[in-house]
N, CA, C and O atoms as CSV, one atom per row, in Angstrom:
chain,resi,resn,atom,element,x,y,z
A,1,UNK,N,N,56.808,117.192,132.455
A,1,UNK,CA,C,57.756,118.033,131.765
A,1,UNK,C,C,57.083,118.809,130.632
A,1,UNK,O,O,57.344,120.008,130.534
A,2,UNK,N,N,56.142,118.167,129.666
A,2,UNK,CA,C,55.672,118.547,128.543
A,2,UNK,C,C,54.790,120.035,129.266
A,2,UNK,O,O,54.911,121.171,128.806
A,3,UNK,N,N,54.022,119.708,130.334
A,3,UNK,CA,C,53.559,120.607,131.044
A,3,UNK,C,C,54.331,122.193,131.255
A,3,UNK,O,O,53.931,123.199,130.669
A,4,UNK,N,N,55.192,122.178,131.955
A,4,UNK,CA,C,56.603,123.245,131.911
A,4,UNK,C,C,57.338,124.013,130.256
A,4,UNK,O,O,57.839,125.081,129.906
A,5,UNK,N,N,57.019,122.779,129.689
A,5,UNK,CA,C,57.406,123.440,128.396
A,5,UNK,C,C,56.667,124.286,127.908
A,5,UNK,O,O,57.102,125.332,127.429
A,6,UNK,N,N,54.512,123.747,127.979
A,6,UNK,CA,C,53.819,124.534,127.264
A,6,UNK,C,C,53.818,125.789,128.346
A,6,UNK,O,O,53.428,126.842,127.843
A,7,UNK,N,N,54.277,125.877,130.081
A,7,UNK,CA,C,54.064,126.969,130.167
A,7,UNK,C,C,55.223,128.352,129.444
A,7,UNK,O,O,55.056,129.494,129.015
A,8,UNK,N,N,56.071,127.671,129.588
A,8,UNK,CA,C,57.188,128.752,129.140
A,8,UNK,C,C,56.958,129.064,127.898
A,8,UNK,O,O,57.094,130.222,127.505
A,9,UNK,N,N,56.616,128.181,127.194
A,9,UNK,CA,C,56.382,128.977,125.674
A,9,UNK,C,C,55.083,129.919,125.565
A,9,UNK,O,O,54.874,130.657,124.601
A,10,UNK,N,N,54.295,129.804,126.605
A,10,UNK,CA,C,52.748,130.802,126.530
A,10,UNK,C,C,54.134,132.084,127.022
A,10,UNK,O,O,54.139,132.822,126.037
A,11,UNK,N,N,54.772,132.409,127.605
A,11,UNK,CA,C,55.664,133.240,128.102
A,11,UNK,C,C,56.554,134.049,126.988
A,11,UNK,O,O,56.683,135.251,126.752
A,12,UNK,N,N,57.165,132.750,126.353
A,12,UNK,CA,C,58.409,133.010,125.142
A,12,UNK,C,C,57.986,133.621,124.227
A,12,UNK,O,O,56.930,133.392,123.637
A,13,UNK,N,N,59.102,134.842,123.903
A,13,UNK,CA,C,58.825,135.188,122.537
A,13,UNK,C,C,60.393,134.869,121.512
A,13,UNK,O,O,61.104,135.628,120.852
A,14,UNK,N,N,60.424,134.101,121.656
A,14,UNK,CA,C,61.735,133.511,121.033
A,14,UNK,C,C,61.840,132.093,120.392
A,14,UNK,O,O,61.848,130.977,120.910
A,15,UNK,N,N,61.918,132.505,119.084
A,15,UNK,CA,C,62.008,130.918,118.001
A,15,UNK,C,C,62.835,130.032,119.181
A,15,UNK,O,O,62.290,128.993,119.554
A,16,UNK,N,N,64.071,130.389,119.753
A,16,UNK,CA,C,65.322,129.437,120.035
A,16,UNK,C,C,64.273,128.080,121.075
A,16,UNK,O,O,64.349,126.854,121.153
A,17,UNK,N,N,63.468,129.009,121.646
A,17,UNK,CA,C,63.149,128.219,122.657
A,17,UNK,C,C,61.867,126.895,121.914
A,17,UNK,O,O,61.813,125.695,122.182
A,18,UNK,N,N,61.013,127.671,120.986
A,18,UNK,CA,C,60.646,127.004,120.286
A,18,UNK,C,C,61.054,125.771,119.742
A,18,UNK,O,O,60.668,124.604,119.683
A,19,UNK,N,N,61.998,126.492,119.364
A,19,UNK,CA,C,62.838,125.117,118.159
A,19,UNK,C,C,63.415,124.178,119.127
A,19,UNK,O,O,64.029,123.269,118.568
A,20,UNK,N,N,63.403,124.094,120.900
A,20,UNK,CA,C,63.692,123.397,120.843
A,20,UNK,C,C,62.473,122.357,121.546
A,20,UNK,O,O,62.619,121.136,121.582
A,21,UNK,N,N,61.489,122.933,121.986
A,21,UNK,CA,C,60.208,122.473,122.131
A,21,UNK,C,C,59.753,121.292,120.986
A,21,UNK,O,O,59.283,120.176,121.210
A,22,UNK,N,N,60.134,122.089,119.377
A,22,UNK,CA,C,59.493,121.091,118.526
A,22,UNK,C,C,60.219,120.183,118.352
A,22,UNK,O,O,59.776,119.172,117.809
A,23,UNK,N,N,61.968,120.281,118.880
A,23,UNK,CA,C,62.629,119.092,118.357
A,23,UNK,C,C,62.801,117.892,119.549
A,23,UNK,O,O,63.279,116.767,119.402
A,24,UNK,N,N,62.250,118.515,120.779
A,24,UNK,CA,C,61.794,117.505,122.040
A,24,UNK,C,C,60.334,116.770,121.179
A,24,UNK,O,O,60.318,115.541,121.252
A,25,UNK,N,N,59.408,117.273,120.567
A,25,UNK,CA,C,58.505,116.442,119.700
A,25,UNK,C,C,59.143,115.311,118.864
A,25,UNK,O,O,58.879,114.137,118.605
A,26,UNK,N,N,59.982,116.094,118.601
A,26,UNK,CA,C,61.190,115.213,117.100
A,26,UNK,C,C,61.274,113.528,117.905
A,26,UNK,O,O,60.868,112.446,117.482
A,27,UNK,N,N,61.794,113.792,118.867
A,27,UNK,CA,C,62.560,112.569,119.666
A,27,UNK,C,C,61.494,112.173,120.220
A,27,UNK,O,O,61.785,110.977,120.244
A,28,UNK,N,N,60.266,112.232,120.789
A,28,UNK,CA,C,59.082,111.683,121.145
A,28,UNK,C,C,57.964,111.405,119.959
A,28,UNK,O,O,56.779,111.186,120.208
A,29,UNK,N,N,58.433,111.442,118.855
A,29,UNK,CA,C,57.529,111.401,118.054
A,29,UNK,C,C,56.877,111.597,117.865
A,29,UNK,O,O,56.113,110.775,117.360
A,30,UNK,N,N,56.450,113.111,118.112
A,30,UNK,CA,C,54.572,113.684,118.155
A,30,UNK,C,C,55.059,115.100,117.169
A,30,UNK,O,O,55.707,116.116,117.417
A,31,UNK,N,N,54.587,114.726,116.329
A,31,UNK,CA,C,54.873,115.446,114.912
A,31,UNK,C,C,53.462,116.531,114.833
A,31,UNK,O,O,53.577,117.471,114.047
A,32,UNK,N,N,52.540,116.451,115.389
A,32,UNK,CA,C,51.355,117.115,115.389
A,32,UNK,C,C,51.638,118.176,116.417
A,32,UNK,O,O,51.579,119.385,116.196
A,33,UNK,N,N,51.949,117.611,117.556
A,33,UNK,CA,C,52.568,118.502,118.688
A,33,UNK,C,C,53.381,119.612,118.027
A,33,UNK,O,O,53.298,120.824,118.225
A,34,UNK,N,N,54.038,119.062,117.352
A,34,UNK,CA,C,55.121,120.126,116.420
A,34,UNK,C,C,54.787,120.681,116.075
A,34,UNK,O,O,54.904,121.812,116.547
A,35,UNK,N,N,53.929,120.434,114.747
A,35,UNK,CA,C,53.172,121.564,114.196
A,35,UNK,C,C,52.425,122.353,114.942
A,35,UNK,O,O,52.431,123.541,114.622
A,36,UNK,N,N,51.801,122.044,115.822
A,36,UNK,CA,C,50.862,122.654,116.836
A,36,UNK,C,C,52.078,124.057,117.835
A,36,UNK,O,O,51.633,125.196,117.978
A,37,UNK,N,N,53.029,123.813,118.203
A,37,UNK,CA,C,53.527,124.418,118.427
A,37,UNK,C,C,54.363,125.800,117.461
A,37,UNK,O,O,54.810,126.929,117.665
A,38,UNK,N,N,54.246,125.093,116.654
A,38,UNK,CA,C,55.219,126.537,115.409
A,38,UNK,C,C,54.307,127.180,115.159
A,38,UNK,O,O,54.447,128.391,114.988
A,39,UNK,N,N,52.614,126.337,115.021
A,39,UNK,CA,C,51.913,127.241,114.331
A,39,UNK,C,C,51.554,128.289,115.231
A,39,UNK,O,O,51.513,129.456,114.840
A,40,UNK,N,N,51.174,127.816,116.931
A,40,UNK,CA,C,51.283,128.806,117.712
A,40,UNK,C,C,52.296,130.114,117.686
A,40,UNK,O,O,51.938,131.290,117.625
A,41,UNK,N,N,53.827,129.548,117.757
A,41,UNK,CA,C,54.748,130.445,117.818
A,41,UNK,C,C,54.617,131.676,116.455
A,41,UNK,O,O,55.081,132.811,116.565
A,42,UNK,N,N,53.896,131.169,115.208
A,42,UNK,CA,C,53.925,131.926,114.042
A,42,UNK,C,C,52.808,132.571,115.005
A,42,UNK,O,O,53.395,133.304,115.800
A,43,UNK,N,N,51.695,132.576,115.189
A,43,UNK,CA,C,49.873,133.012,115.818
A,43,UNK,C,C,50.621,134.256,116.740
A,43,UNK,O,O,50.080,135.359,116.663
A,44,UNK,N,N,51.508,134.162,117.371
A,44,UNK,CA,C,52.107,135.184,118.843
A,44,UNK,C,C,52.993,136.038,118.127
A,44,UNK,O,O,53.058,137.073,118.789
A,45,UNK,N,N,53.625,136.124,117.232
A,45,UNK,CA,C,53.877,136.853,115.928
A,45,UNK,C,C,55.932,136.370,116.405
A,45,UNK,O,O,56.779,137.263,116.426
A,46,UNK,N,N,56.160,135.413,116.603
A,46,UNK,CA,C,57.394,134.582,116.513
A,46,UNK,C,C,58.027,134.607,115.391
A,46,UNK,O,O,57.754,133.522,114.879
A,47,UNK,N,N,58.781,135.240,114.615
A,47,UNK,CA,C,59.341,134.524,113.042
A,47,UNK,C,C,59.821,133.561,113.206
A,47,UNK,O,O,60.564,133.372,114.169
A,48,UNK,N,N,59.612,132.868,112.528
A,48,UNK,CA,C,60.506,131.074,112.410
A,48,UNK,C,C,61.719,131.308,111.894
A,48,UNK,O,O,62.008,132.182,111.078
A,49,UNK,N,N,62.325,130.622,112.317
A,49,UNK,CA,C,64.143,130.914,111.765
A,49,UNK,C,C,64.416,129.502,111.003
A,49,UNK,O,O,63.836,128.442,111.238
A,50,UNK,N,N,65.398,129.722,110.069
A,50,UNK,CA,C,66.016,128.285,109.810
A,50,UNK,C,C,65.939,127.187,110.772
A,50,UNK,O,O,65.585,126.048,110.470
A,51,UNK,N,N,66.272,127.558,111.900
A,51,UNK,CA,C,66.540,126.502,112.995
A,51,UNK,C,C,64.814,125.985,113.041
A,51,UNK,O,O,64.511,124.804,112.867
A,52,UNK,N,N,64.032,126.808,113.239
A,52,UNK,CA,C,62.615,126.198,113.833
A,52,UNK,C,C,61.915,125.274,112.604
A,52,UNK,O,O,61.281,124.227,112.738
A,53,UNK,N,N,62.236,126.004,111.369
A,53,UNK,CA,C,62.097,125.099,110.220
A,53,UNK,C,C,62.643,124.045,110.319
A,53,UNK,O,O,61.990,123.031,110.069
A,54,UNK,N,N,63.889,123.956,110.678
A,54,UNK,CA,C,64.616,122.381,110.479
A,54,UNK,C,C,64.043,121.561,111.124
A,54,UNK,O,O,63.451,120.544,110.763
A,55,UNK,N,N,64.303,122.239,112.683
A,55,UNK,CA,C,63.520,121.098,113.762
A,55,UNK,C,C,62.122,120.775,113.387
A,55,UNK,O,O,61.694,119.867,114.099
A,56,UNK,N,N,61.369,121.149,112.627
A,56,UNK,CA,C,59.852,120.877,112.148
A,56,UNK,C,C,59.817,120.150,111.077
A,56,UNK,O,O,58.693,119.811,110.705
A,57,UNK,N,N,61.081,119.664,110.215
A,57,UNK,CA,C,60.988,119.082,109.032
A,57,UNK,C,C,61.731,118.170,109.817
A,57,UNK,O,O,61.113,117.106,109.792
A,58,UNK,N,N,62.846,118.057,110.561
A,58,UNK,CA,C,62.959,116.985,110.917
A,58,UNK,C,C,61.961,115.987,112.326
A,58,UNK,O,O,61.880,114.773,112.513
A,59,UNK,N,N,61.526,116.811,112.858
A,59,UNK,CA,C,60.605,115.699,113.272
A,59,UNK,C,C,59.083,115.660,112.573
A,59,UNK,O,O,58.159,115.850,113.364
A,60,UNK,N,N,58.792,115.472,111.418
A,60,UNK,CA,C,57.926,115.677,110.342
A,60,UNK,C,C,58.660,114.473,109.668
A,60,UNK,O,O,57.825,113.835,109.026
A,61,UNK,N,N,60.288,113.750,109.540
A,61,UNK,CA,C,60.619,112.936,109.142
A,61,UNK,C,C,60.756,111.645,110.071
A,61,UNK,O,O,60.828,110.473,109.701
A,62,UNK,N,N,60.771,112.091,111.210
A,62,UNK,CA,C,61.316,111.317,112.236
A,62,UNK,C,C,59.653,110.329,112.101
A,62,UNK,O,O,59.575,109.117,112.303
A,63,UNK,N,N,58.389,111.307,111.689
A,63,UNK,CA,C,57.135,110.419,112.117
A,63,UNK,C,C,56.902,110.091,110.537
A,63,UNK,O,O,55.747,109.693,110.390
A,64,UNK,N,N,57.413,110.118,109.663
A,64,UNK,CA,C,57.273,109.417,108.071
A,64,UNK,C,C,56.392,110.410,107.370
A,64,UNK,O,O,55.637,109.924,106.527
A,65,UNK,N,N,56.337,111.857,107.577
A,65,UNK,CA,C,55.403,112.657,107.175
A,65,UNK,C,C,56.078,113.131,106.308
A,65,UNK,O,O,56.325,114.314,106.545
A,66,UNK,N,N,56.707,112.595,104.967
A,66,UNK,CA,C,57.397,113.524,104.063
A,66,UNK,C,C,56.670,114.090,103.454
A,66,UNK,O,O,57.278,115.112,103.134
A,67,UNK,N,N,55.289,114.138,102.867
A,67,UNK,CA,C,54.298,115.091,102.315
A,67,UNK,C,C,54.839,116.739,102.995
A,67,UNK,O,O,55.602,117.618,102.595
A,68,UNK,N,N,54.031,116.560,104.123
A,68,UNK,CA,C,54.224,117.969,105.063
A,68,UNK,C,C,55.510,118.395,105.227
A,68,UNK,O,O,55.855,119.577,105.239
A,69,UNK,N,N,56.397,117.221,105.383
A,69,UNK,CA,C,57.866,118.036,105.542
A,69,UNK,C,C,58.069,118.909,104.073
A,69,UNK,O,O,58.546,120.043,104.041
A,70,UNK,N,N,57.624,118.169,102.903
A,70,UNK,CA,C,58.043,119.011,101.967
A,70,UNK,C,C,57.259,120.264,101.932
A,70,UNK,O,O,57.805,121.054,101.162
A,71,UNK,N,N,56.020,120.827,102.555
A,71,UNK,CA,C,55.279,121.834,102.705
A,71,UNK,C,C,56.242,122.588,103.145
A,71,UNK,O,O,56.839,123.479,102.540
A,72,UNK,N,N,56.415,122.134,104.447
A,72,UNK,CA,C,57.244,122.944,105.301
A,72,UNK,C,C,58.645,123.785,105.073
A,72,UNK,O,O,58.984,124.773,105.725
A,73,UNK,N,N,59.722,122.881,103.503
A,73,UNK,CA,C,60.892,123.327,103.145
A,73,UNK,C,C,60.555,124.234,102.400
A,73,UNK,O,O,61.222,125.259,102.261
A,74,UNK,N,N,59.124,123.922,101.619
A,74,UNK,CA,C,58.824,125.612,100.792
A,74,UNK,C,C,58.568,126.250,101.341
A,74,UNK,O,O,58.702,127.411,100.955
A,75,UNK,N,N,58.178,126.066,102.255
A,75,UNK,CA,C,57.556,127.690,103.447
A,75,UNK,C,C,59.212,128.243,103.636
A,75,UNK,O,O,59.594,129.303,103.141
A,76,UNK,N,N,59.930,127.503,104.283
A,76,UNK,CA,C,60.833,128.229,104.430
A,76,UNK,C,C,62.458,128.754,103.566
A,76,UNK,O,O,63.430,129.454,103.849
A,77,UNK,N,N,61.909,127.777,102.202
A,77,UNK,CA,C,62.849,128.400,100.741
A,77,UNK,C,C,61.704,129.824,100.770
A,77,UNK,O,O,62.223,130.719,101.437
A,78,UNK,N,N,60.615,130.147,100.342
A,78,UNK,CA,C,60.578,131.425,100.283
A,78,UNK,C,C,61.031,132.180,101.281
A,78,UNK,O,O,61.874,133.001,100.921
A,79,UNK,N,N,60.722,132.184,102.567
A,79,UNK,CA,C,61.488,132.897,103.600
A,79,UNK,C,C,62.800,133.159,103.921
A,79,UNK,O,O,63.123,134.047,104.710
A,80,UNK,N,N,63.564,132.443,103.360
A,80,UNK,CA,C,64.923,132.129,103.967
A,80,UNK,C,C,65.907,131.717,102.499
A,80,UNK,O,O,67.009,132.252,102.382
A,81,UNK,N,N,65.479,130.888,101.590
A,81,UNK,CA,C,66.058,130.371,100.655
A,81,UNK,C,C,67.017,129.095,100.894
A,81,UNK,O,O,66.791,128.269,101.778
A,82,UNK,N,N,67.772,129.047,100.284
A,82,UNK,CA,C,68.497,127.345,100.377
A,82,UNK,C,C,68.951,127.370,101.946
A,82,UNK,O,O,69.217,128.434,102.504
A,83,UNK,N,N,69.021,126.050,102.640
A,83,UNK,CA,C,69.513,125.759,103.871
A,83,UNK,C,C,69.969,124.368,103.987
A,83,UNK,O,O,69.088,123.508,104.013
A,84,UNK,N,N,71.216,123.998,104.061
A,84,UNK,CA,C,71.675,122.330,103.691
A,84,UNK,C,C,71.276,121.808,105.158
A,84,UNK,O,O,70.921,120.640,105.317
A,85,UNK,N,N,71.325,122.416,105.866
A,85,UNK,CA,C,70.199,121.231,106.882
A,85,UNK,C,C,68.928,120.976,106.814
A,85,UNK,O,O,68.282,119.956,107.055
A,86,UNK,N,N,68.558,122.303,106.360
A,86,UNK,CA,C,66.656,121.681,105.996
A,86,UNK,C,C,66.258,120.308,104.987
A,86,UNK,O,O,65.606,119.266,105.062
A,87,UNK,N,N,67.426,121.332,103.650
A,87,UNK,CA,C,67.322,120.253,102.919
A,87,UNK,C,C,67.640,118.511,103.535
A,87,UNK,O,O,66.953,117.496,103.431
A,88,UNK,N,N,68.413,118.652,103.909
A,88,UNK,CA,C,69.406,117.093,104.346
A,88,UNK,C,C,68.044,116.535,105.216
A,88,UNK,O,O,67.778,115.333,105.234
A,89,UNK,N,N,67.245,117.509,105.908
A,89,UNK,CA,C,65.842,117.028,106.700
A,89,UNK,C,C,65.284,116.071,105.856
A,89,UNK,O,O,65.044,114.872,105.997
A,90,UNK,N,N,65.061,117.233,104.530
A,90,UNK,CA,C,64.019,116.580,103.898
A,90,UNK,C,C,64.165,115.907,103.033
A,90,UNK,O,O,63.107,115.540,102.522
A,91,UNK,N,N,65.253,115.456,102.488
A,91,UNK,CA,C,65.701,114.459,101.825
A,91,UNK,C,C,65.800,112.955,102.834
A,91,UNK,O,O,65.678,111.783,102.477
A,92,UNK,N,N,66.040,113.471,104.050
A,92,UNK,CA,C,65.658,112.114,104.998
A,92,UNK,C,C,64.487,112.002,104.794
A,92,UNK,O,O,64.176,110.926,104.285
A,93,UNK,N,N,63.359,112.979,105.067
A,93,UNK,CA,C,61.838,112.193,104.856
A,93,UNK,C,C,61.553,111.827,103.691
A,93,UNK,O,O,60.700,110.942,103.749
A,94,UNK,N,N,61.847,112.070,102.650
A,94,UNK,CA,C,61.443,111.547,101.464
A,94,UNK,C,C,62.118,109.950,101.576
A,94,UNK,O,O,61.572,108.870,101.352
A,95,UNK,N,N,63.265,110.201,101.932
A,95,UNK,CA,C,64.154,108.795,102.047
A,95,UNK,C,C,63.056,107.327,103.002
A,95,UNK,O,O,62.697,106.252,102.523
A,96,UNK,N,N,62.828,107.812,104.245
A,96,UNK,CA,C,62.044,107.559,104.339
A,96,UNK,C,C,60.475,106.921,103.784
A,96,UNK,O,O,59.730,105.959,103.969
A,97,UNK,N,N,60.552,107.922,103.153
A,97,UNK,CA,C,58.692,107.742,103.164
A,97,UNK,C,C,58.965,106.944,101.487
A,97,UNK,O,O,58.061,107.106,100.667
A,98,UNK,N,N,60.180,106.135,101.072
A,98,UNK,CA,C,60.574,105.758,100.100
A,98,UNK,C,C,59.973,106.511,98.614
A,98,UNK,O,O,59.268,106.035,97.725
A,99,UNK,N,N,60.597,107.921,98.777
A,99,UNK,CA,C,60.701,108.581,97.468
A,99,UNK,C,C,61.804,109.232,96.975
A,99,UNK,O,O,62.023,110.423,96.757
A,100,UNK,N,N,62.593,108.034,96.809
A,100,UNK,CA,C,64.154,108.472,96.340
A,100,UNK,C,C,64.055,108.992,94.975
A,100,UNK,O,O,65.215,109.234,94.638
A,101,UNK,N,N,63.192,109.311,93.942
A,101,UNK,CA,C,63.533,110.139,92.423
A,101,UNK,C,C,63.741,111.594,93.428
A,101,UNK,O,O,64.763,112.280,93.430
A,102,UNK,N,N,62.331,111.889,94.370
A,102,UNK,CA,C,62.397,113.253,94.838
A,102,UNK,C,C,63.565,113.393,95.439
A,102,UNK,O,O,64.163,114.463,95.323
A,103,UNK,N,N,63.987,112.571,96.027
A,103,UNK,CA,C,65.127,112.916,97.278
A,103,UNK,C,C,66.050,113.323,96.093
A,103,UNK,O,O,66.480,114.469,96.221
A,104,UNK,N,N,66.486,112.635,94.905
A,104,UNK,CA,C,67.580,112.721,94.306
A,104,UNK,C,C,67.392,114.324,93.431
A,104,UNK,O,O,68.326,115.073,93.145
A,105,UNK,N,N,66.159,114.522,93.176
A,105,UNK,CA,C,65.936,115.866,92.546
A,105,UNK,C,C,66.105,116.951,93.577
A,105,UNK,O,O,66.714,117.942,93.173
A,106,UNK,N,N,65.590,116.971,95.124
A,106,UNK,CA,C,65.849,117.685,95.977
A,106,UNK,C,C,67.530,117.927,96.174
A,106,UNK,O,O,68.017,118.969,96.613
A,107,UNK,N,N,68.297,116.731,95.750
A,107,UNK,CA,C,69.520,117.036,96.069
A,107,UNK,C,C,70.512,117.940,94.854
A,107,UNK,O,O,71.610,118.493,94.924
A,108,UNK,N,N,69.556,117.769,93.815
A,108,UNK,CA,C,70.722,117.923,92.590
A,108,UNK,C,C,69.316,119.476,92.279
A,108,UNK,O,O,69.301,119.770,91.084
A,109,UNK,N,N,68.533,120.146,92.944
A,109,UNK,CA,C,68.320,121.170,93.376
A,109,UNK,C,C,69.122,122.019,94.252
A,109,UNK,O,O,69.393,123.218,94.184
A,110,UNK,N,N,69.435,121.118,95.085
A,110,UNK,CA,C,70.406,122.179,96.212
A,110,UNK,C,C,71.674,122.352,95.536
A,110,UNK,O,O,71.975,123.527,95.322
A,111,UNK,N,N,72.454,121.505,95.165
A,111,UNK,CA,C,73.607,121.454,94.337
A,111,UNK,C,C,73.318,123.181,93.244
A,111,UNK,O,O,73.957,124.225,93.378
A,112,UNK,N,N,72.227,122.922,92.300
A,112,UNK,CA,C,72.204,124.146,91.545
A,112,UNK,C,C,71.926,125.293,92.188
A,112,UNK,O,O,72.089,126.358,91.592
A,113,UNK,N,N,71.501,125.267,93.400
A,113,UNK,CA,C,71.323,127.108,93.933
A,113,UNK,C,C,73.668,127.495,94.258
A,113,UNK,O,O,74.166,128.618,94.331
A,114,UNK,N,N,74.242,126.505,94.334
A,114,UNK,CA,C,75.471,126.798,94.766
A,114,UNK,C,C,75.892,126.421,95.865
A,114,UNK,O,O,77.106,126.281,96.016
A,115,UNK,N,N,75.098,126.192,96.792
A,115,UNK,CA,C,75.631,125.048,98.160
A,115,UNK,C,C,76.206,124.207,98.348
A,115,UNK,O,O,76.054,123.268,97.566
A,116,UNK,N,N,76.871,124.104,99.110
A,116,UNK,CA,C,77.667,122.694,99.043
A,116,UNK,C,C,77.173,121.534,100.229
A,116,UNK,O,O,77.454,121.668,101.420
A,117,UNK,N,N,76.316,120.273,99.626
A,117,UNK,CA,C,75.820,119.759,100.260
A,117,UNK,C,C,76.585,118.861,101.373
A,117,UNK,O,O,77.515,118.105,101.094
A,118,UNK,N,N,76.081,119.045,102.624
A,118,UNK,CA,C,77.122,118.660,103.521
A,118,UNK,C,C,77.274,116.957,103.583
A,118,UNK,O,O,76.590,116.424,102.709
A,119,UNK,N,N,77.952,116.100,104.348
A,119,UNK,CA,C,78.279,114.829,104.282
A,119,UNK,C,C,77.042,114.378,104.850
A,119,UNK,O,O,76.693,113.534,104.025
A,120,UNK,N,N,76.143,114.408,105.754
A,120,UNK,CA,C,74.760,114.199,105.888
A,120,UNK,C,C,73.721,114.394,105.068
A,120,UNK,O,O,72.584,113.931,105.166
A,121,UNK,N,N,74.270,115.265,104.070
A,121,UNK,CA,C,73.392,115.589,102.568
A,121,UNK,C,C,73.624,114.382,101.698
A,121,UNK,O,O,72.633,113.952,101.109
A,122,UNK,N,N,75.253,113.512,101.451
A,122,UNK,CA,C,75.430,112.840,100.974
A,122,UNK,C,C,74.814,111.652,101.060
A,122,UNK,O,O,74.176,111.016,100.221
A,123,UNK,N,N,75.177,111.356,102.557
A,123,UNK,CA,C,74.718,110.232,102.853
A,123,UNK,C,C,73.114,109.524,103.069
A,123,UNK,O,O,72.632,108.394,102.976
A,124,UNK,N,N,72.654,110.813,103.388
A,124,UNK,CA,C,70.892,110.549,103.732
A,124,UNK,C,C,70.429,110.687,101.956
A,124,UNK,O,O,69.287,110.305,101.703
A,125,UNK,N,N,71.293,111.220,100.748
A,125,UNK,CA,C,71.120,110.947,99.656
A,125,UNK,C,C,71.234,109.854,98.889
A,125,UNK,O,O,70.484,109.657,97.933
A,126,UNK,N,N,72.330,108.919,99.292
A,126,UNK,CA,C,72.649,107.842,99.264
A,126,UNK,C,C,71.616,106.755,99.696
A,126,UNK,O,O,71.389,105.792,98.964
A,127,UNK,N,N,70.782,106.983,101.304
A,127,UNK,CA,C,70.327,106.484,101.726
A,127,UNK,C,C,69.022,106.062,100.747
A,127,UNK,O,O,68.584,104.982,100.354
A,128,UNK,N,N,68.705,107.191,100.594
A,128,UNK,CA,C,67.527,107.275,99.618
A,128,UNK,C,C,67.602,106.297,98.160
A,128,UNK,O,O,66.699,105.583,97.724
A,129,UNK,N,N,68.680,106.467,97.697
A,129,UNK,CA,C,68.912,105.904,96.490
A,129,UNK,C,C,69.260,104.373,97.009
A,129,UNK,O,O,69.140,103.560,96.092
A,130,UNK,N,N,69.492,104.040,97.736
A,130,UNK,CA,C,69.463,102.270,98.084
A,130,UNK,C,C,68.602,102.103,98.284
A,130,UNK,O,O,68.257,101.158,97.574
A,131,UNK,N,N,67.454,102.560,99.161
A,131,UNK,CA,C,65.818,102.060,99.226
A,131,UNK,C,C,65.547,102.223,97.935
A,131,UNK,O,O,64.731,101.349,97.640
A,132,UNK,N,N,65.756,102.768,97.165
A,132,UNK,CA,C,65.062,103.295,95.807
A,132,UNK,C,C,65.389,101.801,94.845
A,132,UNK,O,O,64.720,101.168,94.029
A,133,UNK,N,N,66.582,101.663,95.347
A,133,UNK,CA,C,67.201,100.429,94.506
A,133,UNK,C,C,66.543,98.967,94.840
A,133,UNK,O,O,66.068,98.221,93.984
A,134,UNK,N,N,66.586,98.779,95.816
A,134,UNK,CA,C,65.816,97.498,96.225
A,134,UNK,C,C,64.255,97.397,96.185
A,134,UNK,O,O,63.700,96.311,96.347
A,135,UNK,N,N,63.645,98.412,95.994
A,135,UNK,CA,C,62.696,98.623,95.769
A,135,UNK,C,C,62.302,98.258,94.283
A,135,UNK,O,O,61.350,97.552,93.951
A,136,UNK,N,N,63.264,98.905,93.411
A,136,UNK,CA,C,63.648,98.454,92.024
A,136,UNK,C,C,63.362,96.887,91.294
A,136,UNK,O,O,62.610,96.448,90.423
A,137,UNK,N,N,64.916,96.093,92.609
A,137,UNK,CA,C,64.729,94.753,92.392
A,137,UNK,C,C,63.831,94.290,92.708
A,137,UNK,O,O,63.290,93.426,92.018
A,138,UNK,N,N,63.488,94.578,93.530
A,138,UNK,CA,C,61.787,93.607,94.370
A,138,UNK,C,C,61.137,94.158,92.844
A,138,UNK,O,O,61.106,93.115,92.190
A,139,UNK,N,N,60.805,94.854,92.287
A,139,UNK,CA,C,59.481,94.667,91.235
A,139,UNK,C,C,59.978,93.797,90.330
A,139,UNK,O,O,59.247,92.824,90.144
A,140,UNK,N,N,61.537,93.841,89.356
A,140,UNK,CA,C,62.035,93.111,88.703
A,140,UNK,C,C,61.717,91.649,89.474
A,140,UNK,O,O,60.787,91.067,88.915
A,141,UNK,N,N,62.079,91.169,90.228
A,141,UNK,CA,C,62.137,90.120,90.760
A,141,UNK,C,C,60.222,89.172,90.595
A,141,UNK,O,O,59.861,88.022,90.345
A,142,UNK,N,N,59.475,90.551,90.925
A,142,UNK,CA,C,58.004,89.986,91.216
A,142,UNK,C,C,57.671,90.023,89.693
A,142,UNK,O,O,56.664,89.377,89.407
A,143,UNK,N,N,58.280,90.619,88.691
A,143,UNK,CA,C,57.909,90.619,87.586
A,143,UNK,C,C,56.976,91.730,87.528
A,143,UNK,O,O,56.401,91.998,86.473
C-alpha cells in the first residue's frame, strides 16, 4: 500500500492528498516518513495548508516528538496564524512528551490571539496539567 501512496504523490499536486499520506504515517507511527513527505510536497512547490500542518504535528505527537511538533506550529503560525486544531496537536505533544508549563502557556496563548479553544483544546489541556501534577507529587514524595 505504502508503495501506491508514494506513487500517487510523485503524481499529486495537492496538499489534500498529502495530508492524508502524512496522517496514514500518524497511525503507523513513522513520524520521519511524515516529515519526509511534506518536505517533499513543500520541494514540488505544494503549499501546506492548515490541514497538512495539523496532520504533521499530530503524528509528530503520536511518535513523542514534541520538540519538532513545536517547530512545525511556528512554521505554520507564520503562514497561516492561530489554528485550534494545530494548537490542540500540539498541546497533545507537549502533553505527552510531559511538558505541561508549555502546554499550559500554549493554551493561554491561543486564548489571547481570540479563539475559542475547542473541547479537545480543553481536555488534551487538562491532560497535560495532570501529568504535570503527578509528576509534581512524585518529586515531593522522593523529596
Amino acid at each position: 500500500m505504502l508503495h501506491s501512496v508514494r506513487r500517487e504523490l510523485t503524481r499529486c499536486t495537492t496538499s489534500r492528498v498529502h495530508a492524508a499520506a502524512i496522517s496514514s504515517c500518524e497511525k503507523g507511527l513513522n513520524s520521519s516518513k511524515a516529515l519526509q513527505i511534506f518536505d517533499r510536497m513543500k520541494k514540488r512547490g505544494v503549499e501546506p495548508t492548515v490541514i497538512t500542518y495539523s496532520a504533521l504535528i499530530s503524528a509528530l505527537e503520536k511518535c513523542g516528538q514534541w520538540k519538532l511538533a513545536m517547530d512545525v506550529l511556528e512554521e505554520m503560525k507564520r503562514d497561516f496564524g492561530t489554528n485550534v486544531i494545530a494548537y490542540s496537536a500540539a498541546i497533545a505533544a507537549l502533553s505527552k512528551g510531559q511538558q505541561w508549563e508549555m502546554a499550559l502557556n500554549l493554551f493561554r496563548e491561543l486564548q489571547g490571539t481570540g479563539a475559542s479553544p475547542s473541547v479537545v483544546t480543553y481536555n488534551t489541556t487538562m491532560t497535560a496539567l495532570e501529568k504535570g501534577l503527578q509528576v509534581s507529587k512524585q518529586r515531593v514524595a522522593l523529596g
